[in-house]
C-alpha positions as CSV (number, residue, x, y, z in Angstrom):
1,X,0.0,0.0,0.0
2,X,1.2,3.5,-0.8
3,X,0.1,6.6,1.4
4,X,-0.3,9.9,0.2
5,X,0.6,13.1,3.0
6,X,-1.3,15.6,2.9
7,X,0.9,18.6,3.5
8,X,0.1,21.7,0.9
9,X,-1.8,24.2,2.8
10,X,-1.5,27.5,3.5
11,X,-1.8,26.6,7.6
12,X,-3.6,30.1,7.9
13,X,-4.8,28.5,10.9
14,X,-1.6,27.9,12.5
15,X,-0.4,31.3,12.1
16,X,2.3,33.0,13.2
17,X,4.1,29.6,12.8
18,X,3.6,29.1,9.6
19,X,5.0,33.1,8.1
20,X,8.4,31.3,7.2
21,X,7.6,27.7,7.1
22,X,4.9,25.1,6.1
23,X,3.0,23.9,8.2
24,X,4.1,20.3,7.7
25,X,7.5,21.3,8.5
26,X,6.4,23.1,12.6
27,X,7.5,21.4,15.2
28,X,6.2,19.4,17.8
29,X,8.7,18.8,20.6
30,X,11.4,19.4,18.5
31,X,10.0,16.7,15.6
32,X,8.5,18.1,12.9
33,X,4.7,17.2,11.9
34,X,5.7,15.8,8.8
35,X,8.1,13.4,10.3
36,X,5.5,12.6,12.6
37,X,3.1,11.6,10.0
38,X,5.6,9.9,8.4
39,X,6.4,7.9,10.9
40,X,2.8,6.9,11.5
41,X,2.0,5.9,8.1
42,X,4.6,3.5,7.8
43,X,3.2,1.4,10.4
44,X,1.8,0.0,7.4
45,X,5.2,-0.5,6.0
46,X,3.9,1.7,2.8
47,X,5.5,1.2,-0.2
48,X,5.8,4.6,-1.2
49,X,4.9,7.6,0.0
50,X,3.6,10.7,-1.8
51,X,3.4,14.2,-0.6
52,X,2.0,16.9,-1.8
53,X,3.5,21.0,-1.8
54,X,2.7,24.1,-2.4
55,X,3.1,26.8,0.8
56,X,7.0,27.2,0.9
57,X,6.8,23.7,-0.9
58,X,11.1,24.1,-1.6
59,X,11.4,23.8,2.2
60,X,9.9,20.5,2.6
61,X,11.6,19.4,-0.9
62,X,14.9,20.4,1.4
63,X,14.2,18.6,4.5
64,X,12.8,15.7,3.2
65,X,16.7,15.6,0.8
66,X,18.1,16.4,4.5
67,X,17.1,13.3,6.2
68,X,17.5,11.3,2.9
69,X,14.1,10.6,2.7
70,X,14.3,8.9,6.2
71,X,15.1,5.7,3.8
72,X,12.1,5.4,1.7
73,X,10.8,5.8,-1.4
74,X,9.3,9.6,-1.3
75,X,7.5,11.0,-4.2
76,X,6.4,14.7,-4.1
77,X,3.2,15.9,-5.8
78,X,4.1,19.3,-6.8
79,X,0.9,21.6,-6.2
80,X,2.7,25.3,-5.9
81,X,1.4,26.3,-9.6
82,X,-2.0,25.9,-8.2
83,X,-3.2,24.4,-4.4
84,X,-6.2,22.0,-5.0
85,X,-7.6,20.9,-2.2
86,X,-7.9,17.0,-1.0
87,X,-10.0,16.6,-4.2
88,X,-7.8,18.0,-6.3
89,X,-4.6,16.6,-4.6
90,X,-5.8,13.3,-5.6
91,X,-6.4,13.6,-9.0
92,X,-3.5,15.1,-9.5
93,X,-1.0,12.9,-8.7
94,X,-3.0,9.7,-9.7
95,X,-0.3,8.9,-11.6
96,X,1.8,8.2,-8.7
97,X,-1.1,6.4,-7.1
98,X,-1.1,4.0,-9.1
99,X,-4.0,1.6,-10.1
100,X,-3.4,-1.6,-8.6
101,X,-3.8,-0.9,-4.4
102,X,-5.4,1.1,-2.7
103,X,-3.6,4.4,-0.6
104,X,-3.6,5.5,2.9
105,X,-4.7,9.4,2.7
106,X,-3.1,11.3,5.9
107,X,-3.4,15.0,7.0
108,X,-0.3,16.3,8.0
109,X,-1.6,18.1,11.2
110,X,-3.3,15.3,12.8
111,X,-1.9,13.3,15.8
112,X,-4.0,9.6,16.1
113,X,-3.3,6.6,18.1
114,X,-5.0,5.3,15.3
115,X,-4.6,1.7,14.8
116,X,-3.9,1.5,10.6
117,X,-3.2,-1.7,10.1
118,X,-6.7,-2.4,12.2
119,X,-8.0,0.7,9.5
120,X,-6.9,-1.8,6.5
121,X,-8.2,-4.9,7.4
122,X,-11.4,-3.1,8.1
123,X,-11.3,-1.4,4.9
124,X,-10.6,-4.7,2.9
125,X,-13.4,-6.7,4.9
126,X,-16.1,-4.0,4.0
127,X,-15.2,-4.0,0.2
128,X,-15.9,-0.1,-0.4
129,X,-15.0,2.0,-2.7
130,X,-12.9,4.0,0.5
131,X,-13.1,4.1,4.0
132,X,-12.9,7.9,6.1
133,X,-11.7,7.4,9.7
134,X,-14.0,9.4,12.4
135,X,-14.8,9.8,16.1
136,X,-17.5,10.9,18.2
137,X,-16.3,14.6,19.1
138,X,-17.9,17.9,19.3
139,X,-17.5,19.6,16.0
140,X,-19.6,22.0,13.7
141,X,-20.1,19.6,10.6
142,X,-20.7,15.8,10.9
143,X,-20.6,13.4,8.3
144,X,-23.9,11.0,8.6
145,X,-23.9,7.3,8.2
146,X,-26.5,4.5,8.6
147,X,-26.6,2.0,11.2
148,X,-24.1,-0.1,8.3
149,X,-21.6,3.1,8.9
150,X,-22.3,3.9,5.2
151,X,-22.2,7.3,4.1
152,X,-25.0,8.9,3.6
153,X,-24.7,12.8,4.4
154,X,-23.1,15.6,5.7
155,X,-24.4,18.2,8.4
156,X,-23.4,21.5,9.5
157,X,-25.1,21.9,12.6
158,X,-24.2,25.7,13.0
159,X,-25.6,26.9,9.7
160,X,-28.3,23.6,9.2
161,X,-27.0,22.8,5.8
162,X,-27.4,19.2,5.0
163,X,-26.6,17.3,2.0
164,X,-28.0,14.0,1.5
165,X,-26.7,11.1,-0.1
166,X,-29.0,8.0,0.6
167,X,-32.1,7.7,2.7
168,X,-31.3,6.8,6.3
169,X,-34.0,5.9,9.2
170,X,-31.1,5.7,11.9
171,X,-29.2,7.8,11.0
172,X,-25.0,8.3,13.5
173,X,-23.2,11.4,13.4
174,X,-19.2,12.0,13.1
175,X,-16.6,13.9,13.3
176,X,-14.3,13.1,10.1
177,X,-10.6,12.6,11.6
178,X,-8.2,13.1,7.9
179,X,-7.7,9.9,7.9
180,X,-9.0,7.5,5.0
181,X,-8.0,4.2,2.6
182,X,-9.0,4.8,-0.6
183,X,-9.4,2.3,-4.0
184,X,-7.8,3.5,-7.0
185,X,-11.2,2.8,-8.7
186,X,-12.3,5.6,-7.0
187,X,-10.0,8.1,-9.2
188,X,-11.7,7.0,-12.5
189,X,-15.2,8.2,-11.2
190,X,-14.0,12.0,-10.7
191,X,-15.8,14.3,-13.0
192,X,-14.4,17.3,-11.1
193,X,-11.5,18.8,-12.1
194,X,-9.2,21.4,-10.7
195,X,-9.7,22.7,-7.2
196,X,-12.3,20.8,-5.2
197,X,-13.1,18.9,-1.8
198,X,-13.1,15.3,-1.2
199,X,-16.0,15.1,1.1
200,X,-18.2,16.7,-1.6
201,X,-16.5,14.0,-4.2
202,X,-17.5,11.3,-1.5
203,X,-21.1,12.6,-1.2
204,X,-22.0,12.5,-4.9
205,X,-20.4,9.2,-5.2
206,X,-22.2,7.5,-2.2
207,X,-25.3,7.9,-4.1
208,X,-24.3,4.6,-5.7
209,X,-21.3,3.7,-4.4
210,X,-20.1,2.2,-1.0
211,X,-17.9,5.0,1.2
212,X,-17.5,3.6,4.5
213,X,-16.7,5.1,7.7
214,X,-14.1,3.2,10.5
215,X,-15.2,4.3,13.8
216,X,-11.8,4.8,15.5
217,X,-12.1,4.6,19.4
218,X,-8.2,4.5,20.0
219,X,-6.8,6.8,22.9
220,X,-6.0,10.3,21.5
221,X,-7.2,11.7,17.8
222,X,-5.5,15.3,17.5
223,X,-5.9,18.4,15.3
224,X,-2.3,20.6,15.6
225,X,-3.5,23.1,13.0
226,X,-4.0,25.8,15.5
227,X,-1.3,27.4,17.8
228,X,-3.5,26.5,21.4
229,X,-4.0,23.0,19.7
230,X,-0.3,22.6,19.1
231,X,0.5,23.5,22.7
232,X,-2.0,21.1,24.0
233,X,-0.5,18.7,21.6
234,X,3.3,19.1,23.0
235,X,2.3,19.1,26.4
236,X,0.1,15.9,26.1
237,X,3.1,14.1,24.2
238,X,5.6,14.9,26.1
């Protein structure tokens, strides 16, 4: 299996940080978050690994030639003409995807004591067309699946927009964790081109198509893209 990092955003969020630096290369205890996410991915012992840039994307292409790609095969998806959201990142460097396995897709911010090789197994016994990660935390926007864990919408429960894939009678809210398996089938159904958002890609598609969701109980799950989140993050993982 490959995995695919995603580490091309602006990190507005994580601000001042982020003024000289992308996010993917702040650090956490003196580690970097993409060496972090690196290091969790291949728990899966990945083949490859892909990474997208844009935001001060010549620093990571420096670090990442600094630690001699920490001694495994690293690709980078070069996104600084244009940044393209997950959607977009996707489709754009399906050519490095390949077609033959499905990819681990991993946010670069997020700290999980996510089992993935308990994420795989579950994704191959399901047979979908991908499989999103999520948790039962507090957030503004949920994704909604049946009692199967299929997809079926997507809620904002601030503004009450809701988009609706498939009917559901019981229907279970989560909170999406950046964390998902994905079939390379799944590239060949994108109509959307250019910049665009992989949960709206999911919602069309699980009109006819299986998207699963993993409910991941494990200890800790962990956004870092804000400054107070990073400093929960460093004291918590200390």
């Amino acid at each position: 299996m490959k995995a695919f990092i995603l580490a091309a955003g602006l990190g507005t969020r994580l601000a001042p940080f982020t003024l000289d630096r992308p996010k993917a290369l702040v650090e956490l205890n003196g580690i970097t978050l993409l060496e972090k996410a690196i290091r969790k991915v291949n728990e899966l012992a990945v083949t490859e690994i892909i990474i997208n840039v844009h935001h001060f994307g010549d620093q990571i292409v420096d670090f990442l030639r600094s630690k001699e790609n920490f001694n495994l095969k690293i690709s980078v998806s070069d996104e600084r003409g244009q940044l393209l959201d997950t959607g977009g990142a996707i489709l754009k460097a399906k050519s490095l995807l390949g077609s033959t396995e499905p990819f681990l897709l991993y946010n670069v911010d997020v700290l999980s004591a996510i089992d993935l090789n308990e994420l795989s197994v579950y994704h191959t016994q399901k047979g979908g067309l991908a499989t999103m990660a999520v948790r039962e935390r507090s957030t503004d926007r949920y994704l909604v699946f049946n009692q199967n864990m299929l997809l079926s919408g997507w809620k904002n429960i601030k503004s009450g927009e809701e988009k609706i894939s498939r009917s559901c009678d019981q229907p279970r809210n989560f909170a999406f964790s950046g964390i998902q398996i994905i079939e390379p089938q799944l590239l060949s159904l994108i109509t959307e081109t250019g910049k665009f958002s992989i949960i709206d890609l999911y919602l069309r598609l699980a009109k006819s198509e299986a998207i699963y969701g993993y409910h991941d109980t494990s200890e800790y799950w962990m956004d870092c893209g804000k400054p107070d989140q990073l400093a929960t993050a460093e004291k918590m993982m200390r």
